[in-house]
TORKOL-4160 file (C-alpha; in steps of 0.2 Angstrom, whole numbers, padded with zeros to 4 digits, m for minus):
354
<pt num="1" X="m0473" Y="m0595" Z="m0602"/>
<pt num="2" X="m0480" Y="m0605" Z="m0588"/>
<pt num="3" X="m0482" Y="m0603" Z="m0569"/>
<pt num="4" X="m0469" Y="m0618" Z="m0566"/>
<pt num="5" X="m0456" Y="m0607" Z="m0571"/>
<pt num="6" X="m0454" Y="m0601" Z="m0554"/>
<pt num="7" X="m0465" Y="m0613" Z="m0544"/>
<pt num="8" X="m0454" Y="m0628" Z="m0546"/>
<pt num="9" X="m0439" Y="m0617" Z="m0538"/>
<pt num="10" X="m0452" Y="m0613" Z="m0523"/>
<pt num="11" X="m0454" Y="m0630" Z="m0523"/>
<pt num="12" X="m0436" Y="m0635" Z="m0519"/>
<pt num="13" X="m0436" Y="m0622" Z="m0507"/>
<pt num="14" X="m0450" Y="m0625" Z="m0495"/>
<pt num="15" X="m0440" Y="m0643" Z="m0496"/>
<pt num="16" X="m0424" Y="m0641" Z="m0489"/>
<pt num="17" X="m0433" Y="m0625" Z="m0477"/>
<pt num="18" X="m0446" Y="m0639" Z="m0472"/>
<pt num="19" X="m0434" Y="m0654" Z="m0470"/>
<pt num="20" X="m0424" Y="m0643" Z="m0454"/>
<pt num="21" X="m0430" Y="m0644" Z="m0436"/>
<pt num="22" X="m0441" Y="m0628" Z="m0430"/>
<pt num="23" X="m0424" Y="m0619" Z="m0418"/>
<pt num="24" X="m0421" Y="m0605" Z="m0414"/>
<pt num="25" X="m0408" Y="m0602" Z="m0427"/>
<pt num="26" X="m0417" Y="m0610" Z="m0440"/>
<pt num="27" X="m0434" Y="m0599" Z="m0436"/>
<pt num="28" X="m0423" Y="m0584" Z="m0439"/>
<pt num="29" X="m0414" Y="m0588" Z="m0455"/>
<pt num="30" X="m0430" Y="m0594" Z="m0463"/>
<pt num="31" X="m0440" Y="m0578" Z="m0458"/>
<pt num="32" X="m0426" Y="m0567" Z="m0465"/>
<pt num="33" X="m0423" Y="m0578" Z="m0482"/>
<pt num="34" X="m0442" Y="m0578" Z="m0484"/>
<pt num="35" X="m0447" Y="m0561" Z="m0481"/>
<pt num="36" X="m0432" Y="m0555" Z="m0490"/>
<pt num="37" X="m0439" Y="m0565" Z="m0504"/>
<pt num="38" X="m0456" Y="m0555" Z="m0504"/>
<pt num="39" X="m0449" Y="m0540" Z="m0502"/>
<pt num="40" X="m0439" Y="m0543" Z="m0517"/>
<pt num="41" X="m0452" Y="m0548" Z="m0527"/>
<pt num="42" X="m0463" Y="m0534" Z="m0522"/>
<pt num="43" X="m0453" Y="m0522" Z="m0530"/>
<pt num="44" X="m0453" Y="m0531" Z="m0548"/>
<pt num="45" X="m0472" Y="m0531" Z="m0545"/>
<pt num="46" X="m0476" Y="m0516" Z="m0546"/>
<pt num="47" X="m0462" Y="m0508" Z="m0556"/>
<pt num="48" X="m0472" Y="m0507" Z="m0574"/>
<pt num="49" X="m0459" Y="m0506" Z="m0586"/>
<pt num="50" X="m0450" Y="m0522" Z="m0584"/>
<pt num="51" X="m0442" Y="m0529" Z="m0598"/>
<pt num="52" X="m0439" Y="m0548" Z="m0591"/>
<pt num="53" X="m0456" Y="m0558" Z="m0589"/>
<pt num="54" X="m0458" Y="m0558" Z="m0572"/>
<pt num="55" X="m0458" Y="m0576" Z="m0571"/>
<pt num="56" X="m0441" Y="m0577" Z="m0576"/>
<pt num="57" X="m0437" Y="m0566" Z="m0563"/>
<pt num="58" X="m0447" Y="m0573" Z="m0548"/>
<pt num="59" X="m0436" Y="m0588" Z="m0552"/>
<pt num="60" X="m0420" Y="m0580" Z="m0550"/>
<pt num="61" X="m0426" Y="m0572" Z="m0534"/>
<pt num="62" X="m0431" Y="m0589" Z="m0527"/>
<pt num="63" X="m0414" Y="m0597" Z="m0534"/>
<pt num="64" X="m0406" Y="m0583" Z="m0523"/>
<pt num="65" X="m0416" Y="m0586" Z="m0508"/>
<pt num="66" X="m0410" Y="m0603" Z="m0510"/>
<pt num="67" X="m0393" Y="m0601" Z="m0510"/>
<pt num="68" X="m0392" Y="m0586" Z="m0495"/>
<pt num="69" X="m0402" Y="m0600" Z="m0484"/>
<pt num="70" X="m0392" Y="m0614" Z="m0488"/>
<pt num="71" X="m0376" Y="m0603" Z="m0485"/>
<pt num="72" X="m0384" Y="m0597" Z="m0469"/>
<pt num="73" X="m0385" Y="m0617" Z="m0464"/>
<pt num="74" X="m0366" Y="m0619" Z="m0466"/>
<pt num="75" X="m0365" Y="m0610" Z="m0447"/>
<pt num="76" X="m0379" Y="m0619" Z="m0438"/>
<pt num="77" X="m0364" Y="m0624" Z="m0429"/>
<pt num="78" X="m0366" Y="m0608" Z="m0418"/>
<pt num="79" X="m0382" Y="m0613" Z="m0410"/>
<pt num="80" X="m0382" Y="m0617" Z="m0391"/>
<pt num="81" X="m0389" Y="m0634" Z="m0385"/>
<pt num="82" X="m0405" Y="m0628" Z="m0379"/>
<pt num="83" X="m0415" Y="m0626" Z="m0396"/>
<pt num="84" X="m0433" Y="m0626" Z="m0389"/>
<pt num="85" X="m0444" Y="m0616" Z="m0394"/>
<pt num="86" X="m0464" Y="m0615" Z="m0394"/>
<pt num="87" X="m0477" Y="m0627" Z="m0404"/>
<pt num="88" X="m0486" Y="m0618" Z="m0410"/>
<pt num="89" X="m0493" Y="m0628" Z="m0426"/>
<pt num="90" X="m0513" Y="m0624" Z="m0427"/>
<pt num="91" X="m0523" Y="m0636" Z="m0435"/>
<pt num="92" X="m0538" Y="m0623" Z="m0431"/>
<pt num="93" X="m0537" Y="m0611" Z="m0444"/>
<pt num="94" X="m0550" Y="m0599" Z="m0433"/>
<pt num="95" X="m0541" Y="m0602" Z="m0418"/>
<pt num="96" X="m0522" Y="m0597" Z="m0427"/>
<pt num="97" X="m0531" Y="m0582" Z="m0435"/>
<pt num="98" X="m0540" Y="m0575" Z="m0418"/>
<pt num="99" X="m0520" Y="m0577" Z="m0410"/>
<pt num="100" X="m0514" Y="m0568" Z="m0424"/>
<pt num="101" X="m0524" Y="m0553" Z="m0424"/>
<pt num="102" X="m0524" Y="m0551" Z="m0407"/>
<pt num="103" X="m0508" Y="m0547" Z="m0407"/>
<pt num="104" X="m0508" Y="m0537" Z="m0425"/>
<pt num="105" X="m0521" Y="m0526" Z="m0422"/>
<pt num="106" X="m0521" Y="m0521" Z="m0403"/>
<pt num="107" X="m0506" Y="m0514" Z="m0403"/>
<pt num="108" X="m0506" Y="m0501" Z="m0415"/>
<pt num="109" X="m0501" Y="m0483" Z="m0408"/>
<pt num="110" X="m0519" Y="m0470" Z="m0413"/>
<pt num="111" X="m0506" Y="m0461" Z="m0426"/>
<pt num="112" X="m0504" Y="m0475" Z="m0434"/>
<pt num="113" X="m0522" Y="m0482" Z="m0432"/>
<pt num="114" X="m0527" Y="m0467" Z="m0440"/>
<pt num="115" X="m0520" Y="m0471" Z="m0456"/>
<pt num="116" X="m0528" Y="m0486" Z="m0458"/>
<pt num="117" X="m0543" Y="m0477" Z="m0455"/>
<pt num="118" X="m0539" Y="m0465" Z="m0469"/>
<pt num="119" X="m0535" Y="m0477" Z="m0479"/>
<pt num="120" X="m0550" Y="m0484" Z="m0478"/>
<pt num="121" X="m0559" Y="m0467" Z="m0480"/>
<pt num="122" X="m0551" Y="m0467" Z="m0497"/>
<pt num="123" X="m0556" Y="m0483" Z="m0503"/>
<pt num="124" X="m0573" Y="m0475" Z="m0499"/>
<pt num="125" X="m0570" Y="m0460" Z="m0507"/>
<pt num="126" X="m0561" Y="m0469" Z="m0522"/>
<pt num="127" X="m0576" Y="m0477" Z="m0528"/>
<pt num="128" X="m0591" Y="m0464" Z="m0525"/>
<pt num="129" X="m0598" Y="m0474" Z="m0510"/>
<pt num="130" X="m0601" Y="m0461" Z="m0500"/>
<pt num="131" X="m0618" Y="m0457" Z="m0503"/>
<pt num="132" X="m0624" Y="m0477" Z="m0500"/>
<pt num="133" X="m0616" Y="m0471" Z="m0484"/>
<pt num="134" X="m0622" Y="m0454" Z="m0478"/>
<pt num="135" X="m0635" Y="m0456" Z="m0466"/>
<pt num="136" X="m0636" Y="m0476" Z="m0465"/>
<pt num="137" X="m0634" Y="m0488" Z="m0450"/>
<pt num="138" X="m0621" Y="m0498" Z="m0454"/>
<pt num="139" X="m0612" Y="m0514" Z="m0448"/>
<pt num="140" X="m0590" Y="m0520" Z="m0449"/>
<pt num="141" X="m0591" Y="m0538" Z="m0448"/>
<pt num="142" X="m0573" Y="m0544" Z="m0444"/>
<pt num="143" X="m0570" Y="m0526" Z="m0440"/>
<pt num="144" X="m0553" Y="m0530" Z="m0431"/>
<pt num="145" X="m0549" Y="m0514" Z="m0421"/>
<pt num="146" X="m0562" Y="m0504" Z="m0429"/>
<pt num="147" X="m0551" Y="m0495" Z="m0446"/>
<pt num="148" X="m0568" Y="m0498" Z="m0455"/>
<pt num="149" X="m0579" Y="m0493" Z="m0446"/>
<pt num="150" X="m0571" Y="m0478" Z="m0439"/>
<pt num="151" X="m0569" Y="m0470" Z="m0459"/>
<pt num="152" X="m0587" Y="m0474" Z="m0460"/>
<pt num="153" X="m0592" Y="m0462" Z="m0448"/>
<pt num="154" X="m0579" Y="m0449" Z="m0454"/>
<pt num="155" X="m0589" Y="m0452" Z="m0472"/>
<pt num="156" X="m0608" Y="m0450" Z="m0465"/>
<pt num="157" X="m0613" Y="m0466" Z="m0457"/>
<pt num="158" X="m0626" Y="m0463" Z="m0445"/>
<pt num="159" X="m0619" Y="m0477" Z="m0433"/>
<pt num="160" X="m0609" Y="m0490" Z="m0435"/>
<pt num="161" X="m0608" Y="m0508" Z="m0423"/>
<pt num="162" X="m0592" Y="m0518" Z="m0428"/>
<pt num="163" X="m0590" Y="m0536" Z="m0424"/>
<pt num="164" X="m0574" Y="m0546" Z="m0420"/>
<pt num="165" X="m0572" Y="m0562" Z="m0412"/>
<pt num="166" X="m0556" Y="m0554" Z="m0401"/>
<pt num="167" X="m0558" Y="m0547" Z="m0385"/>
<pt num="168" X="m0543" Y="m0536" Z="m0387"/>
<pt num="169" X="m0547" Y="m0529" Z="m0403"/>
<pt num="170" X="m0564" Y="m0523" Z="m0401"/>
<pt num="171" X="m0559" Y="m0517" Z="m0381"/>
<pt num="172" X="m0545" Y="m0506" Z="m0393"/>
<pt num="173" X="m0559" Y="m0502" Z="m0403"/>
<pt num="174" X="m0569" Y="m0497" Z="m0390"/>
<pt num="175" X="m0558" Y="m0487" Z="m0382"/>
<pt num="176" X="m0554" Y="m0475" Z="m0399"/>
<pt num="177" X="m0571" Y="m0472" Z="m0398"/>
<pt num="178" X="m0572" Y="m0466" Z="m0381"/>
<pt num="179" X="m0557" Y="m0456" Z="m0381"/>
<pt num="180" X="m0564" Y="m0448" Z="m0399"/>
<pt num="181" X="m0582" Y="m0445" Z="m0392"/>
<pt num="182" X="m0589" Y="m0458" Z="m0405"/>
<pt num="183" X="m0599" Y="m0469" Z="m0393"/>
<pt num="184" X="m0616" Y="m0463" Z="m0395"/>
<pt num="185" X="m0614" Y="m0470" Z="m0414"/>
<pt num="186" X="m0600" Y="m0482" Z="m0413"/>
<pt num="187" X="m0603" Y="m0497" Z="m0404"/>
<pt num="188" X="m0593" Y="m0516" Z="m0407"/>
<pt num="189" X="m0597" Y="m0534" Z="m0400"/>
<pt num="190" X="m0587" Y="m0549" Z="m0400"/>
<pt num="191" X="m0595" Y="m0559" Z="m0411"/>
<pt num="192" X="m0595" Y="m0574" Z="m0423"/>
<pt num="193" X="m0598" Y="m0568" Z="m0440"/>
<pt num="194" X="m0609" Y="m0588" Z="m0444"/>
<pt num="195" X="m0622" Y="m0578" Z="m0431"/>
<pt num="196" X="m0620" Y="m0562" Z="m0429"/>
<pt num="197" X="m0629" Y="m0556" Z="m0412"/>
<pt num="198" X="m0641" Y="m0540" Z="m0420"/>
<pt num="199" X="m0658" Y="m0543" Z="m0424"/>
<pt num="200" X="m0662" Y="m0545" Z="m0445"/>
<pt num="201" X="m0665" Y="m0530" Z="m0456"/>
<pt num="202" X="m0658" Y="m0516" Z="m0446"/>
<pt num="203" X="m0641" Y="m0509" Z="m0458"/>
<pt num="204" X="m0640" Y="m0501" Z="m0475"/>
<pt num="205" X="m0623" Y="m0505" Z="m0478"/>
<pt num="206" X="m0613" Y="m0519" Z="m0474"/>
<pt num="207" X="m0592" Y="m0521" Z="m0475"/>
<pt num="208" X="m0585" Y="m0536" Z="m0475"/>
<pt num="209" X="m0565" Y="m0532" Z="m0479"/>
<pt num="210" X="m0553" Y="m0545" Z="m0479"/>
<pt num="211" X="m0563" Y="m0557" Z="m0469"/>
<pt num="212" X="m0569" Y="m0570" Z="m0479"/>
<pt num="213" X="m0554" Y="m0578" Z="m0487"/>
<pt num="214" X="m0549" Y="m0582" Z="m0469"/>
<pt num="215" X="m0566" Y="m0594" Z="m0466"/>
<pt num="216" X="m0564" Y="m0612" Z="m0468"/>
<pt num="217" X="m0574" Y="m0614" Z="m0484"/>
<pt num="218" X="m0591" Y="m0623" Z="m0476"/>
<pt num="219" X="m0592" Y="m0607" Z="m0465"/>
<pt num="220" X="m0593" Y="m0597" Z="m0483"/>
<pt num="221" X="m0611" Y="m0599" Z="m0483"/>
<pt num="222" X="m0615" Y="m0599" Z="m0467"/>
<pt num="223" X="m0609" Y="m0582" Z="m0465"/>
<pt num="224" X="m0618" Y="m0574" Z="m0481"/>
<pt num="225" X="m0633" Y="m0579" Z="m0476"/>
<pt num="226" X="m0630" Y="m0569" Z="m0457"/>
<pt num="227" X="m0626" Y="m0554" Z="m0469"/>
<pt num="228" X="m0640" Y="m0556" Z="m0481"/>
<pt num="229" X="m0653" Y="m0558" Z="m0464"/>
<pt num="230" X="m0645" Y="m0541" Z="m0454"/>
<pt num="231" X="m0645" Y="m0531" Z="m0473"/>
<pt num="232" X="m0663" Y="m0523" Z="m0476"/>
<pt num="233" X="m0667" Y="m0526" Z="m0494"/>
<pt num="234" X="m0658" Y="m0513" Z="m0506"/>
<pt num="235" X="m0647" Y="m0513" Z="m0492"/>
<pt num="236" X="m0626" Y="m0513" Z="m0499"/>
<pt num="237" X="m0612" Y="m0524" Z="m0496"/>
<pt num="238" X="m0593" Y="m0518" Z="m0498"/>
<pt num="239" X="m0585" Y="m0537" Z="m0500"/>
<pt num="240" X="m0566" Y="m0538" Z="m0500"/>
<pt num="241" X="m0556" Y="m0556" Z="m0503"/>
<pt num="242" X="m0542" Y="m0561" Z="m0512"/>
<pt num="243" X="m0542" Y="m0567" Z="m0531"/>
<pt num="244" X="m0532" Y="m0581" Z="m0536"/>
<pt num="245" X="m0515" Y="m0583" Z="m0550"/>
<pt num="246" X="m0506" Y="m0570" Z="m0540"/>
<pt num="247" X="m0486" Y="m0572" Z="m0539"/>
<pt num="248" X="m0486" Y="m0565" Z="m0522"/>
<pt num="249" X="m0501" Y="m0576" Z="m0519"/>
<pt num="250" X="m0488" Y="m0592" Z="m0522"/>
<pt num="251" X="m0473" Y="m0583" Z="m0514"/>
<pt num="252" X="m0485" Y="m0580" Z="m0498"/>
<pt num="253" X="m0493" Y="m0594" Z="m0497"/>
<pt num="254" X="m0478" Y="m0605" Z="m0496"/>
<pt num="255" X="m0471" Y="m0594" Z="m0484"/>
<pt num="256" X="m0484" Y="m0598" Z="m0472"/>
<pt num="257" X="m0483" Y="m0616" Z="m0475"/>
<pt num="258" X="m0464" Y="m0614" Z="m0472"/>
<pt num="259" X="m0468" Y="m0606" Z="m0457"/>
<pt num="260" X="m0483" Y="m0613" Z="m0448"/>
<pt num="261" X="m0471" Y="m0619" Z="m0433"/>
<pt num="262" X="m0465" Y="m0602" Z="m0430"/>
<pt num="263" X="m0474" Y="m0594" Z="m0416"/>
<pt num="264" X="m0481" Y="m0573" Z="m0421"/>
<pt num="265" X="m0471" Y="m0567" Z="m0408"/>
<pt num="266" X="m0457" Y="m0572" Z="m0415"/>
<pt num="267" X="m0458" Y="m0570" Z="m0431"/>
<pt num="268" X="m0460" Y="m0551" Z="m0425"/>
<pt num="269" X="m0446" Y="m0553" Z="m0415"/>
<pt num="270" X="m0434" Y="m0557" Z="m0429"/>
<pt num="271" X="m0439" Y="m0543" Z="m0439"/>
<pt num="272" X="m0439" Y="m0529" Z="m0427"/>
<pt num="273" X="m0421" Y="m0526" Z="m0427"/>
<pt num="274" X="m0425" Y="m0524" Z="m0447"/>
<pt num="275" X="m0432" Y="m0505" Z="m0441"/>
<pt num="276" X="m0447" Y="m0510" Z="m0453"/>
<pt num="277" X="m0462" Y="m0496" Z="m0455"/>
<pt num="278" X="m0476" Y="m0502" Z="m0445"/>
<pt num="279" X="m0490" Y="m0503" Z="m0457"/>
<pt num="280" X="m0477" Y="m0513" Z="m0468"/>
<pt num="281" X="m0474" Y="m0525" Z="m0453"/>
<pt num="282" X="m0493" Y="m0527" Z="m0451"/>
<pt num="283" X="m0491" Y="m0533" Z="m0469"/>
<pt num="284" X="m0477" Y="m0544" Z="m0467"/>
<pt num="285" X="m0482" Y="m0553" Z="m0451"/>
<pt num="286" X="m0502" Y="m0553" Z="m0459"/>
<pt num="287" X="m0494" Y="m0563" Z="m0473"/>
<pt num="288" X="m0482" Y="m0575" Z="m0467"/>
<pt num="289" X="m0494" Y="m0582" Z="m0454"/>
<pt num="290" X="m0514" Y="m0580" Z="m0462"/>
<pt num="291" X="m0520" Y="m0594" Z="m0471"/>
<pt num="292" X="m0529" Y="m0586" Z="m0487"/>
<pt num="293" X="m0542" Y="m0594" Z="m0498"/>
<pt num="294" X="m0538" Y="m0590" Z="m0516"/>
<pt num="295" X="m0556" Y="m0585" Z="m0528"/>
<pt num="296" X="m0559" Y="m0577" Z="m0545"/>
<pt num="297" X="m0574" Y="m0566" Z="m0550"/>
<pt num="298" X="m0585" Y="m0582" Z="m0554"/>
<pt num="299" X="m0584" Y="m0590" Z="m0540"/>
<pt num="300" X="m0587" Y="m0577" Z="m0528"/>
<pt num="301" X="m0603" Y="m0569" Z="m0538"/>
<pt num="302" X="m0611" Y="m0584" Z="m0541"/>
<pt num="303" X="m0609" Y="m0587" Z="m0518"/>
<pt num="304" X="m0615" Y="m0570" Z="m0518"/>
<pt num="305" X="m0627" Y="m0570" Z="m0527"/>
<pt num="306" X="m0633" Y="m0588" Z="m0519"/>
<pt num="307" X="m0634" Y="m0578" Z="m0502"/>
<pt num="308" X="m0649" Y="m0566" Z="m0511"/>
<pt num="309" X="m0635" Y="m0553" Z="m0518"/>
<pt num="310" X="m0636" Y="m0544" Z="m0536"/>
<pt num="311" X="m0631" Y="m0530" Z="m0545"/>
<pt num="312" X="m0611" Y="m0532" Z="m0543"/>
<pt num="313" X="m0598" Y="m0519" Z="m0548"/>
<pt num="314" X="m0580" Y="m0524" Z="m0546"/>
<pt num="315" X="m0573" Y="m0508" Z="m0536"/>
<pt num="316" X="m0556" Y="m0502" Z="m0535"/>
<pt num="317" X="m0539" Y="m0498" Z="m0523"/>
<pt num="318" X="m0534" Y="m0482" Z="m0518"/>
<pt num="319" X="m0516" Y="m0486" Z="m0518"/>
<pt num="320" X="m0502" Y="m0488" Z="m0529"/>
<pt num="321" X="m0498" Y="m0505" Z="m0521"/>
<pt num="322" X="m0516" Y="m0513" Z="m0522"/>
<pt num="323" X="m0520" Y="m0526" Z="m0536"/>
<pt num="324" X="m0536" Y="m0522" Z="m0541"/>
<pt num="325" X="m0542" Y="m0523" Z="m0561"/>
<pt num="326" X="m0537" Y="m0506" Z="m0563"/>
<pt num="327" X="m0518" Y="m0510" Z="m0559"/>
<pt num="328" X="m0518" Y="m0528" Z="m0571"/>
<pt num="329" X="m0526" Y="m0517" Z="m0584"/>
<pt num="330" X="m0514" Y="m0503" Z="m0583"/>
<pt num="331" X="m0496" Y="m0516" Z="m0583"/>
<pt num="332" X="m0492" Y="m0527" Z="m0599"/>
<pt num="333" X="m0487" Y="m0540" Z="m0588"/>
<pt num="334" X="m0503" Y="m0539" Z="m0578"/>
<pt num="335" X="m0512" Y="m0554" Z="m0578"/>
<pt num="336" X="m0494" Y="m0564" Z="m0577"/>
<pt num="337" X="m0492" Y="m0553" Z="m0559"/>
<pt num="338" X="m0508" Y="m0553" Z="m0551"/>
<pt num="339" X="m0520" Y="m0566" Z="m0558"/>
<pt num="340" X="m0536" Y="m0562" Z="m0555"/>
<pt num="341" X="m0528" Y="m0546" Z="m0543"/>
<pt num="342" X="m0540" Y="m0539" Z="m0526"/>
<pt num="343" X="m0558" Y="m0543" Z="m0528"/>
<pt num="344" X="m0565" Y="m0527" Z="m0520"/>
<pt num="345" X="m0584" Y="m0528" Z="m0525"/>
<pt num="346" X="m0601" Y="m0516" Z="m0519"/>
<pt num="347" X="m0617" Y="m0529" Z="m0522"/>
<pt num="348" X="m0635" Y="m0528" Z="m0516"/>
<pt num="349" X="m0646" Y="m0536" Z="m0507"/>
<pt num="350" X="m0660" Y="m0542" Z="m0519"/>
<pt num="351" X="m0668" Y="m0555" Z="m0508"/>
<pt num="352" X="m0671" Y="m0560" Z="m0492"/>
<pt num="353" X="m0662" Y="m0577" Z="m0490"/>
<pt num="354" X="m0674" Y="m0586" Z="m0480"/>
């Protein structure tokens, strides 16, 4: 069975979704069809014992998301006159990506912040890292609010500087780290990870998590190289992006295509009253506005290694809903799923990339 069993059906619905003007009324109904959709098919994703191919079903829950939109459609009648609503249609992707997590990651209460950070910590912990930790310098590039760099220090690290291209991210980050006596080890820039404002050399361990699937692809390169030149040789580099082939990657994908004149605020705003878990909203709000690049194994090892990287092992989650090579493994529909699933890999620098 093939992938156009359910992707010709998204097709029909990103067209009628696509074909309505951006109001009010029409940004709610679309945010709660589409992330009604994904939330529905995140439940067939992980359930292991399905007895349908989850093709089959993916279509049915895309027919359904048809039929509740175009049912929601038959009262557009209700909507006042005055429909406008922001532009906000960026034909930047750094410059819709820096808005997006601004307003994502900032804003997280420390309870909650400190489960990303354990989270994180058990990735760590997950995939013996922690001795390529203990007692390194090492550096969060795209570090956000600091979740990384934070469970590197609770692992060993003997300092960590993060680097974010958001202000507010990395003033929230700053201030954890103050309030949690961590300045003397923790210290975060705004930055650009294409040139990365340290001096070459200097870190033993490198993270890079969920960073590079967001880059326009000519800045790939660019920004390997930056790692390879701050990385002292032997030095290790914790690389996160997404694979390719992934259901959820098509659902989301479209969504954000559907989406992409619906400002973040507003997104949020119509999924409040929907009591959602935080983290989960993170999630929801990450995916229906982020633009991702979709890769598989070959293509990112043979970048890495191009940027004076070797000795690659494909790592894995710590999490019963992360899509790593353990999880395809494990579900007989597996491949069908999750395509290539989460490329989590640990390389090392080999060269300097001169």
């Amino acid at each position: 069975m093939e992938r156009k069993t359910y992707l010709n059906k998204l097709n029909i619905l990103a067209s009628e979704m696509m074909k309505n003007e951006p109001t009010p009324f029409y940004n709610f109904i679309k945010v709660l069809c589409l992330t009604t959709m994904n939330m529905r098919y995140e439940k067939i994703a992980f359930h292991k014992d399905l007895k349908i191919h989850p093709y089959i079903l993916t279509k049915n829950i895309i027919e359904d998301t048809i039929n509740m939109f175009r049912m929601l459609c038959e009262i557009d009648f209700i909507e006042d006159d005055d429909k406008n609503t922001a532009d906000t249609k960026y034909s930047d992707l750094v410059k819709k990506h820096k808005i997006l997590w601004q307003e994502i990651w900032s804003r997280h209460s420390y309870d909650e912040f400190k489960q990303f950070i354990k989270l994180k910590a058990m990735r760590l912990e997950a995939n013996n890292l922690i001795n390529k930790i203990k007692g390194r310098s090492c550096i969060d590039l795209g570090c956000g609010n600091g979740s990384f760099s934070f469970a590197l220090i609770s692992k060993g690290a003997k300092s960590v500087t993060g680097i974010d291209f958001g202000n507010k991210s990395i003033e929230y980050a700053k201030n954890y780290a103050k309030q949690n006596k961590m300045t003397p080890f923790a210290k975060f820039l705004v930055g650009d990870i294409k040139d990365i404002p340290v001096e070459q050399n200097k870190f033993g361990f490198a993270v890079a998590n969920g960073v590079f699937h967001h880059l326009p692809a000519q800045d790939i390169p660019l920004a390997l190289n930056e790692v390879n030149r701050v990385l002292e040789k032997g030095g290790w580099f914790w690389y996160y992006v997404d694979g390719k082939g992934a259901i959820s990657m098509d659902l989301w994908d479209q969504t954000v295509e559907i989406l992409s004149e619906v400002n973040i605020n507003e997104i949020e705003a119509h999924l409040i009253p929907l009591n959602i878990k935080r983290a989960k909203m993170v999630h929801i709000m990450d995916s229906s506005n982020a633009t991702y690049i979709h890769t598989d194994w070959d293509e990112v090892t043979n970048m890495l290694k191009n940027a004076g990287f070797g000795n690659f092992k494909r790592l894995t989650g710590a999490t019963s809903t992360d899509f790593d090579h353990d999880t395809i493994e494990s579900d007989k529909w597996g491949k069908e799923k999750f395509g290539s699933g989460d490329l989590r890999i640990i390389c090392q620098k080999i060269r300097n990339n001169d």
